[in-house]
Each structure stands twice: as structure tokens, then as C-alpha cells.
Rosetta silent file (secondary structure, phi, psi, omega in degrees, C-alpha in Angstrom):
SEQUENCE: XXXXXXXXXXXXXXXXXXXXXXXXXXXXXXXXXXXXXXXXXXXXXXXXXXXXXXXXXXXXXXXXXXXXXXXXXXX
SCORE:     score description
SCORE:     0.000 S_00000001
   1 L     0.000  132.442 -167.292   11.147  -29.275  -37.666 S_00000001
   2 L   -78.210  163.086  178.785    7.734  -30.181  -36.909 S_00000001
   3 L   -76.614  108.053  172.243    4.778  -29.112  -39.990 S_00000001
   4 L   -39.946  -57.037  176.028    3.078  -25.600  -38.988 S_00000001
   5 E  -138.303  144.876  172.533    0.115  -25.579  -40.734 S_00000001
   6 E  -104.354  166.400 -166.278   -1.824  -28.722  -42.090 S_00000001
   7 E   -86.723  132.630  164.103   -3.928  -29.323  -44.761 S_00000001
   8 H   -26.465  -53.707  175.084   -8.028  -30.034  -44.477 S_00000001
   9 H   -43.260  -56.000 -176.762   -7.065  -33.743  -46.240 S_00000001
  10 H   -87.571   -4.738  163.333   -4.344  -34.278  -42.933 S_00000001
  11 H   -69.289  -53.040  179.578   -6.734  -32.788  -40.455 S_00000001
  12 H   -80.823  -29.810  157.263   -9.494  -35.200  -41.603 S_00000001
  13 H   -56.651  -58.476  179.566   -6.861  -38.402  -41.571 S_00000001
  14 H   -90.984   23.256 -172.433   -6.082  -37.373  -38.408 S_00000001
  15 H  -115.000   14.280 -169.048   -8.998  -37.066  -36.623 S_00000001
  16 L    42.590   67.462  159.611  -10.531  -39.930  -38.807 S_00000001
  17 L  -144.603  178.337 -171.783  -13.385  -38.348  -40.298 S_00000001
  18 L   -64.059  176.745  154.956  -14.232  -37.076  -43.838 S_00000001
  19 H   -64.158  -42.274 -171.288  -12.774  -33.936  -45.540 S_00000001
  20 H   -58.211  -58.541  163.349  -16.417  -32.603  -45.636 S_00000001
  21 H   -31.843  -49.225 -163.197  -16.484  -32.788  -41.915 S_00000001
  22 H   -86.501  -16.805  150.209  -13.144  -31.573  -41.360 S_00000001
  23 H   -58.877  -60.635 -165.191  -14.761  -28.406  -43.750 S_00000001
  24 H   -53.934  -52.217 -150.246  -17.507  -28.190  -41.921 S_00000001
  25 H   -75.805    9.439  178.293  -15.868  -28.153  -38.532 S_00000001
  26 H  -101.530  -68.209 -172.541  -13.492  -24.571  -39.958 S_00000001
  27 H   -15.062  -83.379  173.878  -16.942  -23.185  -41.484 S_00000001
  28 L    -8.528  -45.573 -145.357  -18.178  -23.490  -38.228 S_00000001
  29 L    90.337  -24.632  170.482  -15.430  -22.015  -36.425 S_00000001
  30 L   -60.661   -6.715 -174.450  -14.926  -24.651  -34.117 S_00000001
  31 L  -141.443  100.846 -174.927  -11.449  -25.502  -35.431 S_00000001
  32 L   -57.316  126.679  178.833   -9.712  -22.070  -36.015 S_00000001
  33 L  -144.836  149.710  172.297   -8.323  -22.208  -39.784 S_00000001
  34 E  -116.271  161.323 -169.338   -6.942  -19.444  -41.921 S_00000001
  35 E  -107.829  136.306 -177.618   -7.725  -19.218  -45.907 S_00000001
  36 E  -132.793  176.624  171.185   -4.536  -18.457  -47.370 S_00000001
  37 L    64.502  143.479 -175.469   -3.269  -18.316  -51.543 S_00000001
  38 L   -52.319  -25.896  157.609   -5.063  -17.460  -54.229 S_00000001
  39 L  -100.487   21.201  175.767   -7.443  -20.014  -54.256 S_00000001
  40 L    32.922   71.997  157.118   -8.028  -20.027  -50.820 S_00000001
  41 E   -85.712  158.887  177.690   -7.243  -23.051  -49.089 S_00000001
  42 E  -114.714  162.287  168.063   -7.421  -23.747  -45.740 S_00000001
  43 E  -160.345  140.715  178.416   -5.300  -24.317  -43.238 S_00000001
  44 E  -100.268  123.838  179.054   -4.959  -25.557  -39.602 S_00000001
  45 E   -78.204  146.582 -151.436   -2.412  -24.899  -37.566 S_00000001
  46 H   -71.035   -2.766  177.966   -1.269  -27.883  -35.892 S_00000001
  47 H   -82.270  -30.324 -150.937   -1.422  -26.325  -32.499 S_00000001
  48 H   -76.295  -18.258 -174.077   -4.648  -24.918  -33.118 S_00000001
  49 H   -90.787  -33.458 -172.347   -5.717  -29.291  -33.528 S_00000001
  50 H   -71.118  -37.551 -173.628   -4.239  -30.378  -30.640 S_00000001
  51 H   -58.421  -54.741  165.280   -6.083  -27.110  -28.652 S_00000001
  52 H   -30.639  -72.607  166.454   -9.577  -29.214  -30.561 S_00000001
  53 H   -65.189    6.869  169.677   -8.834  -32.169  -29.683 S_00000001
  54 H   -94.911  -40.175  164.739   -8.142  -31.172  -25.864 S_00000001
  55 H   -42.996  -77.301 -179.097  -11.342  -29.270  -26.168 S_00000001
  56 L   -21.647  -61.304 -164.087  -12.742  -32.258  -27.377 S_00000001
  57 H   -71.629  -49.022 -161.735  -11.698  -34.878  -24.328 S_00000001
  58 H   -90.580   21.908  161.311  -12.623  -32.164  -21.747 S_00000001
  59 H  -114.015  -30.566 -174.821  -16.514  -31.957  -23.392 S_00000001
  60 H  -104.934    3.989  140.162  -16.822  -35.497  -23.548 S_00000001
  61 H   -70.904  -25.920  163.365  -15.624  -35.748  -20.323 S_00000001
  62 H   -84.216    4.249 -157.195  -18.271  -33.512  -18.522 S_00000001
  63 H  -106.043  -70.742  176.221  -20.558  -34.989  -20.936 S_00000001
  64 H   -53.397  -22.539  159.466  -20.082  -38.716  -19.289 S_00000001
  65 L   -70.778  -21.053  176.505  -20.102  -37.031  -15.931 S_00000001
  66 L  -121.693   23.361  158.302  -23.416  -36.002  -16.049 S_00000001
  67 L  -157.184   84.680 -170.790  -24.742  -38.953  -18.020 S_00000001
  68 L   -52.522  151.560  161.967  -23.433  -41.769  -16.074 S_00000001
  69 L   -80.509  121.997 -136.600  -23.453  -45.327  -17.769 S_00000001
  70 L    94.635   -7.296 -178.876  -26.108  -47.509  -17.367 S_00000001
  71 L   -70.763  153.883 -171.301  -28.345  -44.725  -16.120 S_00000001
  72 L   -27.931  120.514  155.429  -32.253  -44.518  -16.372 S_00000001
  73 L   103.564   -1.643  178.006  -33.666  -44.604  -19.884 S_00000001
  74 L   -92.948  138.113  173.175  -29.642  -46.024  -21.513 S_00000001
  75 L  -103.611    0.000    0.000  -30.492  -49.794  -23.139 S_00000001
């Protein structure tokens, strides 16, 4: 059975960026996380990463459509 909820630590391996990032980006809100346990940890559910990273692909995909490559003013 696949793992439910992930850790900050496996969120930022797998998106290759820091833990502080991978903080920032729950703070935020942009990556839905719940604080669970007495010391409040977070955690992302792993659907909730994939839903990010699809997010992700589809923003940086309108993002290169409307700043083609090679276009005025890119070196």
C-alpha cells in the first residue's frame, strides 16, 4: 500500500528543493498540508503533491505560451 501522507523532508527530496522551501510552500498555502501530533508536524498528502505538481506543469505551460523563446528583449 502506497504512503498517505509524507513528510516536509520527502516532499522537499522529491521536488528537489530545500526543506525551508518545501515550509514555505505549506505556509503559503500553495501545497495543502495538515499539522498533526503534538508537536505539530506537517504533513502532505501525497495526492495533494501530485495535484502541485500538475498545477505546476499547467502554469509553466501558459507561462511559455505567452513568452515564446527567443522573443524580443530574451538574450
Amino acid at each position: 500500500m502506497a504512503q498517505r501522507f509524507l513528510q516536509l523532508a520527502e516532499v522537499s527530496e522529491i521536488l528537489n528543493i530545500s526543506s525551508a522551501q518545501a515550509y514555505a510552500l505549506v505556509r503559503s498555502g500553495e501545497l495543502p498540508a495538515i499539522k498533526i501530533g503534538g508537536r505539530g508536524q506537517w504533513r502532505v498528502e501525497a495526492t495533494e503533491l501530485e495535484n502541485y505538481i500538475q498545477r505546476m506543469y499547467a502554469e509553466t505551460k501558459s507561462f511559455v505560451q505567452a513568452h515564446p523563446f527567443g522573443g524580443a528583449g530574451e538574450e
